[in-house]
C-alpha positions as CSV (number, residue, x, y, z in Angstrom):
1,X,-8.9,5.8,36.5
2,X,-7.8,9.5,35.6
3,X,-6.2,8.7,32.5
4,X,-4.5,12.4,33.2
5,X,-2.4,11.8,35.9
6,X,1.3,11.2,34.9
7,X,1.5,7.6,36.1
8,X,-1.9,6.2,34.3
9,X,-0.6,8.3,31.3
10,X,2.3,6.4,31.2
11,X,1.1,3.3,31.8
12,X,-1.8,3.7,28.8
13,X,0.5,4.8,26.7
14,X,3.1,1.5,27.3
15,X,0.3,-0.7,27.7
16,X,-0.3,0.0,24.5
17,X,3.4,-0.1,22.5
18,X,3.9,-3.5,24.5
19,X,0.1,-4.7,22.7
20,X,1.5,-3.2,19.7
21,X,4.5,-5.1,19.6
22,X,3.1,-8.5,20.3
23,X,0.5,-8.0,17.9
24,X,3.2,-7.6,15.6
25,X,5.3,-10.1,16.8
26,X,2.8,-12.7,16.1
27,X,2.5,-11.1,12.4
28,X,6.0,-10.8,11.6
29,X,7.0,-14.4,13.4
30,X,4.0,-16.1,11.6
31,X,4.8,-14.8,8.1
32,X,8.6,-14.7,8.2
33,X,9.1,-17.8,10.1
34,X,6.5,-20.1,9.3
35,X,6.3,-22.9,12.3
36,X,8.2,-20.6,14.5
37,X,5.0,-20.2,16.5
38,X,5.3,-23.7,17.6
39,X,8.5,-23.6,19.5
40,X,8.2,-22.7,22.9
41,X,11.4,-20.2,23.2
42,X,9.7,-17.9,20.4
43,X,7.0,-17.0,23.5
44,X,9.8,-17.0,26.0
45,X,11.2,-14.1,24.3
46,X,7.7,-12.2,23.4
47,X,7.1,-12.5,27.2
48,X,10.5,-11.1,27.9
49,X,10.9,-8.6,25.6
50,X,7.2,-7.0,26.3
51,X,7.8,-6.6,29.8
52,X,11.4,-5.4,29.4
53,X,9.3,-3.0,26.3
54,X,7.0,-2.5,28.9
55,X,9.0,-1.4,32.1
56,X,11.2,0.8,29.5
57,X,8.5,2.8,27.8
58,X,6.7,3.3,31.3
59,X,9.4,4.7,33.2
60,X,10.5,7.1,30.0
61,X,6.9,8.4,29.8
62,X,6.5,8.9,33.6
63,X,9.7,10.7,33.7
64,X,9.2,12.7,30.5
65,X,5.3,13.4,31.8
66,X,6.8,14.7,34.9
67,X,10.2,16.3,34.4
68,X,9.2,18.4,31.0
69,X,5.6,18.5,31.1
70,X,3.9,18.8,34.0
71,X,7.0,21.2,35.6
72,X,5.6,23.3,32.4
73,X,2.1,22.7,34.2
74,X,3.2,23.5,37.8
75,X,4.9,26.7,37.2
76,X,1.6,28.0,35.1
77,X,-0.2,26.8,38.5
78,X,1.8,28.5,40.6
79,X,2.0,32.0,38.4
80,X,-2.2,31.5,38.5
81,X,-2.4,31.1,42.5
82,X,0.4,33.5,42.9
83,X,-1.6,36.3,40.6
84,X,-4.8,35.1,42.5
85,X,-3.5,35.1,46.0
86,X,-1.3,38.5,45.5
87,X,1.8,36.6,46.9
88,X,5.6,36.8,44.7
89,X,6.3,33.2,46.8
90,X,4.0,30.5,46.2
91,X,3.7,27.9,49.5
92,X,1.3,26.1,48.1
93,X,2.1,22.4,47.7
94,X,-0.1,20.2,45.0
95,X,1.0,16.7,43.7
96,X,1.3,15.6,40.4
97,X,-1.6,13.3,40.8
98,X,-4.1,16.0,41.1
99,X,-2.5,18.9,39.0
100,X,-4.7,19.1,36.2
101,X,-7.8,19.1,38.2
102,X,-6.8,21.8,40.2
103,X,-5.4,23.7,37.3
104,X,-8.7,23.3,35.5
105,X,-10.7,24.1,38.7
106,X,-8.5,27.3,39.2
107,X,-8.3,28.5,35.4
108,X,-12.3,28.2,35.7
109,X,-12.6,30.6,38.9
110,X,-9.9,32.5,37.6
111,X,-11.9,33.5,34.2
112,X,-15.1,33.7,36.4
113,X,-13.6,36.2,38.6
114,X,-12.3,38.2,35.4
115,X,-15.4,37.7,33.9
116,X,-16.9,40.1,37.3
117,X,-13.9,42.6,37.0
118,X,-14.7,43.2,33.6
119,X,-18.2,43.5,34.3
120,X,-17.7,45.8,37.3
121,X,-15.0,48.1,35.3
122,X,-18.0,48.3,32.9
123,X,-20.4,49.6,35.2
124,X,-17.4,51.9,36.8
125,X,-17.2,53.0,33.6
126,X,-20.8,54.1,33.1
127,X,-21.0,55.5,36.2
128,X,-18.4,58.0,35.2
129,X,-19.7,58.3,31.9
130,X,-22.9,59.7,33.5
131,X,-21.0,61.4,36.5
132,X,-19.2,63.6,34.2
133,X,-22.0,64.5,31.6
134,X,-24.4,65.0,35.0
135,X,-21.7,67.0,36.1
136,X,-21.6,69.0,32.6
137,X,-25.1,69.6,33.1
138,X,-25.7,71.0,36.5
139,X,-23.2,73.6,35.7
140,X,-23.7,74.4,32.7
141,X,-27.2,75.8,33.4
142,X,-25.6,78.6,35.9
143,X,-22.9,79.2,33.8
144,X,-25.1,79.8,30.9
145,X,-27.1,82.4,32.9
146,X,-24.3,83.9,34.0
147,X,-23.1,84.4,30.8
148,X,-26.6,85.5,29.4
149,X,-26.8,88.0,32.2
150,X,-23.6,89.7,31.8
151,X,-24.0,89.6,27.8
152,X,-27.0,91.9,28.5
153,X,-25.3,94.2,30.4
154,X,-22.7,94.7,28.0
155,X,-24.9,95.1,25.0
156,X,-26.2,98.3,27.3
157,X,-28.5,97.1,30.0
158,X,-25.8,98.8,32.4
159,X,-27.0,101.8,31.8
160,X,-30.6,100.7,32.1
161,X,-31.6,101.2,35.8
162,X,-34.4,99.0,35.8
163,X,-32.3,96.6,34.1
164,X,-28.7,96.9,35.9
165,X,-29.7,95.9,39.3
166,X,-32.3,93.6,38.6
167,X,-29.9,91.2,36.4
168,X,-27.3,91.9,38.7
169,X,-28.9,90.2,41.2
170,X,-30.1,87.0,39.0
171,X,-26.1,86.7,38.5
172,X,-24.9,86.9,42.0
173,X,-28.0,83.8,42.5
174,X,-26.4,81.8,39.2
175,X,-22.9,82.6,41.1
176,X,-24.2,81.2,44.5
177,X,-26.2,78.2,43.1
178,X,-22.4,77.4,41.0
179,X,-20.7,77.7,44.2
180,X,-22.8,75.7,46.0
181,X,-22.7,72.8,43.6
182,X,-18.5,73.2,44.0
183,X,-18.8,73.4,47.5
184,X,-21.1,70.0,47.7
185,X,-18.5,68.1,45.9
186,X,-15.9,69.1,47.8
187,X,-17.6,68.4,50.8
188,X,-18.3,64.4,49.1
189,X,-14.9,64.2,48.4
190,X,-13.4,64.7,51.7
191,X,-15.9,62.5,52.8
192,X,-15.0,59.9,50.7
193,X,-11.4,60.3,51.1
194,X,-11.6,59.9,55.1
195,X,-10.1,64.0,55.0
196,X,-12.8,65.2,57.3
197,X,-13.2,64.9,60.6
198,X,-16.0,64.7,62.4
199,X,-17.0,66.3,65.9
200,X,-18.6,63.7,67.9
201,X,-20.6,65.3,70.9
202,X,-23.6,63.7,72.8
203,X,-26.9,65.9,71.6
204,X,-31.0,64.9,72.0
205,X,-31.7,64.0,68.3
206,X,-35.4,65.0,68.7
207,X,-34.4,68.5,69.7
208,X,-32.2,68.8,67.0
209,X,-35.0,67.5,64.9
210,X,-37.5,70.2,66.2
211,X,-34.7,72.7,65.5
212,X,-34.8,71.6,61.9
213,X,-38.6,71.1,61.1
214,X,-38.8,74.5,62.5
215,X,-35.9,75.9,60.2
216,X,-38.1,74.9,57.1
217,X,-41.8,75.4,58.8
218,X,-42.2,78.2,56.4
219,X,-41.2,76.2,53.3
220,X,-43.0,73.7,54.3
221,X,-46.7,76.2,54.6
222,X,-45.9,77.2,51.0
223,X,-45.9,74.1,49.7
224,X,-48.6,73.1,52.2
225,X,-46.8,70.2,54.0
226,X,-47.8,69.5,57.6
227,X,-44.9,68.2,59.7
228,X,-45.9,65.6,62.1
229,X,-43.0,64.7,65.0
230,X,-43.8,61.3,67.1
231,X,-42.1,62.9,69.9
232,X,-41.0,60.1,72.4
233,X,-41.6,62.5,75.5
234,X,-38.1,61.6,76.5
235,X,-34.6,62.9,75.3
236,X,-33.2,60.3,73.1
237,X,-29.3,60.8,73.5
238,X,-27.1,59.8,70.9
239,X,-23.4,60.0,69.5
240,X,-22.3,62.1,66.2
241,X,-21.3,64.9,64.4
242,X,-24.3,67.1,65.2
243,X,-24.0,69.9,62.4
244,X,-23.1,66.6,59.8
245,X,-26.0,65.2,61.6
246,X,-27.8,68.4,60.8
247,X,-27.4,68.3,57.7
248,X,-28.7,64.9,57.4
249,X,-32.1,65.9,58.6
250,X,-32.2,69.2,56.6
251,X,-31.3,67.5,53.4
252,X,-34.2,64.4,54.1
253,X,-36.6,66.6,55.4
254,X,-36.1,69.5,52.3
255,X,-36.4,66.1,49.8
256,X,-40.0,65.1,51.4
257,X,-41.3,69.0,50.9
258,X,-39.9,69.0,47.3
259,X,-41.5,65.6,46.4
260,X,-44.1,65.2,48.9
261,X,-47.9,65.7,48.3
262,X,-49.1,69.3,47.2
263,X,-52.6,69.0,48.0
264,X,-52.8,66.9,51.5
265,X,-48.9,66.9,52.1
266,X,-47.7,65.2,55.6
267,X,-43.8,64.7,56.4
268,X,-43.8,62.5,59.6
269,X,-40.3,62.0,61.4
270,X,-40.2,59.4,63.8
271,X,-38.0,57.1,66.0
272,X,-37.2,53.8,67.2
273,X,-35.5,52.0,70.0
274,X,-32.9,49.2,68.1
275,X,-30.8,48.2,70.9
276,X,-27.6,49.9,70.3
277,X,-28.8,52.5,67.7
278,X,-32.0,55.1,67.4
279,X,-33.4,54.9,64.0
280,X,-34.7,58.1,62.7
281,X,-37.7,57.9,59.9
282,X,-38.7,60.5,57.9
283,X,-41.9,59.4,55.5
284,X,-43.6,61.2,53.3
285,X,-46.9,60.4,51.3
286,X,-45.1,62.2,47.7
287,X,-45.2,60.9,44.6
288,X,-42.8,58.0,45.4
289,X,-40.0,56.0,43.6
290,X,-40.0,53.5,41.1
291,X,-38.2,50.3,42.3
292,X,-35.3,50.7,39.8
293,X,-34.6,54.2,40.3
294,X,-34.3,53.3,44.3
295,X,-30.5,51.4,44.1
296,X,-29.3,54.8,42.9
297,X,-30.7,57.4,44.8
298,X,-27.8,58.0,46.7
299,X,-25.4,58.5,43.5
300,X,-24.5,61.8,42.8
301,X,-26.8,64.2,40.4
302,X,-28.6,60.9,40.3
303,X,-32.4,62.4,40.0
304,X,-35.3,60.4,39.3
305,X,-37.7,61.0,36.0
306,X,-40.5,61.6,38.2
307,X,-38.4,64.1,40.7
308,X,-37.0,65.9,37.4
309,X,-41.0,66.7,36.5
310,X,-41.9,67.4,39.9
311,X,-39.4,70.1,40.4
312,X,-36.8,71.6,38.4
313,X,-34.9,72.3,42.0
314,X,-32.1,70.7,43.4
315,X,-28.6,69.3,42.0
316,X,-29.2,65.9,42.9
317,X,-26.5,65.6,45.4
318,X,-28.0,66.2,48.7
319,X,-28.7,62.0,49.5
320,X,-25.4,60.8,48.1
321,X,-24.0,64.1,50.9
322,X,-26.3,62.6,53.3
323,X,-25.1,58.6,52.6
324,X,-21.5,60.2,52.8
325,X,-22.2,61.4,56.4
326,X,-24.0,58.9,57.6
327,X,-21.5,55.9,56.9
328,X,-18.9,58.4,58.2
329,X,-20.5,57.8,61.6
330,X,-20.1,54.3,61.0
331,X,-24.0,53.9,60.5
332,X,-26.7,53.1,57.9
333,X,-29.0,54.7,55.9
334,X,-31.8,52.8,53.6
335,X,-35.0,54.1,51.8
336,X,-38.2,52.0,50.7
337,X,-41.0,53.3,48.7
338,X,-44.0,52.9,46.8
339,X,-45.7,55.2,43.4
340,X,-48.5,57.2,45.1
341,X,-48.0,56.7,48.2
342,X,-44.9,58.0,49.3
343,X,-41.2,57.6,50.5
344,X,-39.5,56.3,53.6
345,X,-36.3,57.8,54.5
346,X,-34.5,55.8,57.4
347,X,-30.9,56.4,59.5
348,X,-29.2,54.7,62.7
349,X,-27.6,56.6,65.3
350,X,-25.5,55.1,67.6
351,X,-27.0,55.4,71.4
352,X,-24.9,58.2,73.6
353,X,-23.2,56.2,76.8
């Protein structure tokens, strides 16, 4: 028996008056009227007046249970589902019977799912934290040259010819590098606010790769890579933006040169029939990532310990560009990896029709 419910409340509570009064019935009767006890109307009346005590006292607590309390309890249940649900109106119908179960069951997921929102905001909130102080960072360093650079030319290094032009030029890089970095976010922005369009055409994504591995051949010699393309020995036709696409391929490809093996260094780009989609892999056999560093290498400015000490180069936001463009194309993009032996770069590509 749920002891809870307005009913068995009720009748607890009169069970227990009505036991009450005949126990004191039997005191009051057999000290006050000694022999009383003896005469058979005395438990006529105690049998009368406890159930007339005992119908009374259950229908006032029922009534008081349910008109003043568990109204009080209802409308708290309905503010709760109404605040969960998003609705002003609450259609939800739940009887008395069963109130306080569901009340306790929804205060419980209620606090749980609080208890996530609070933990999410905090991690929102980190996020930002280290957004804006990576932010901070990566242009601070090109401001700070700037600055340096110009300083010096003030303090007479304009007059110096082998000076002037010389610094001149190390500012108009620090301006370009600043203006790059701008021009990224801006670009991740309108990404992630849906503001740019893309230009879907149907293009071979192997010759586009070729295009690209050709574009970076010669970085690639200097920091003896060898590009190795599985080429299919077919067109493999697919739909998207082909400069975003571009892009994509230049910024995964550049990554595996930066990071990839300076002694015996191999970038292999290959692909694979999935049905509706091409995957594109680019693997490298670099450095690698650490398993915890791997969840975030799509944030922004987000750069590994082991990428910071392998290069000083790059601003950290070419992958979370490159997750931007992909899942703009209504595709994915994932990465697996292991220390020492290298990094797996992988996209979809929806199949041209």
């Amino acid at each position: 028996m749920k002891f809870h419910e307005p009913k068995n409340l009720a009748l607890l509570n009169s069970l227990i008056i009505t036991g009450s009064y005949i126990m004191l019935f039997f005191l009051s009767v057999g000290i006050i009227f000694t022999g009383a006890l003896s005469n058979i109307y005395a438990y006529i009346t105690l049998i009368i007046t406890s159930i007339v005590l005992f119908i009374i006292t259950f229908f006032i607590f029922r009534y008081t249970l349910e008109k003043f309390i568990y109204s009080k309890i209802r409308l708290i249940y309905k503010s709760i589902h109404s605040v969960k649900t998003g609705k002003k109106e609450q259609p939800y119908n739940q009887q008395a019977g069963n109130l306080m179960d569901h009340v306790q069951k929804e205060v419980e997921n209620w606090e749980s799912e609080k208890q996530r929102e609070i933990e999410q905001l905090n991690l929102l909130s980190q996020y930002r934290r280290d957004f804006v102080g990576n932010v901070a960072h990566e242009l601070k360093t090109p401001l700070f040259n700037i600055q340096g650079y110009v300083s010096t030319l003030l303090d007479g290094g304009l007059e110096d010819p082998t000076i002037n032009r010389e610094y001149l030029k190390r500012t108009e890089k620090s301006i370009e590098r600043l203006a790059k970095i701008l021009e990224d976010l801006d670009e991740i922005s309108q990404l992630e606010s849906g503001h740019m369009k893309l230009k879907i055409t149907r293009f071979n994504i192997v010759s586009l790769t070729r295009e690209v591995t050709e574009s970076l051949e010669m970085k690639a010699q200097k920091h003896e890579i060898q590009f190795v393309l599985n080429d299919p020995g077919k067109p493999l036709m697919v739909e998207g933006d082909k400069d975003k696409i571009r892009q994509v391929l230049t910024n995964i490809i550049d990554n595996s040169i930066r990071y990839g093996n300076q002694e015996i260094g191999r970038t292999k780009i290959s692909f694979y029939d999935m049905g509706e989609n091409f995957l594109v892999e680019v693997t490298d056999n670099g450095i690698g990532i650490d398993s915890g560093d791997l969840v975030r290498v799509f944030d922004r400015f987000y750069r590994t310990d082991r990428g910071r000490n392998a290069t000083k180069k790059g601003k950290g936001l070419g992958l979370a560009i490159v997750k931007h463009i992909v899942e703009a194309h209504q595709q994915t993009i994932n990465v697996r990896s292991t220390i020492g032996v290298g990094t797996t770069f992988g996209f979809t590509l929806k199949k041209a029709s």
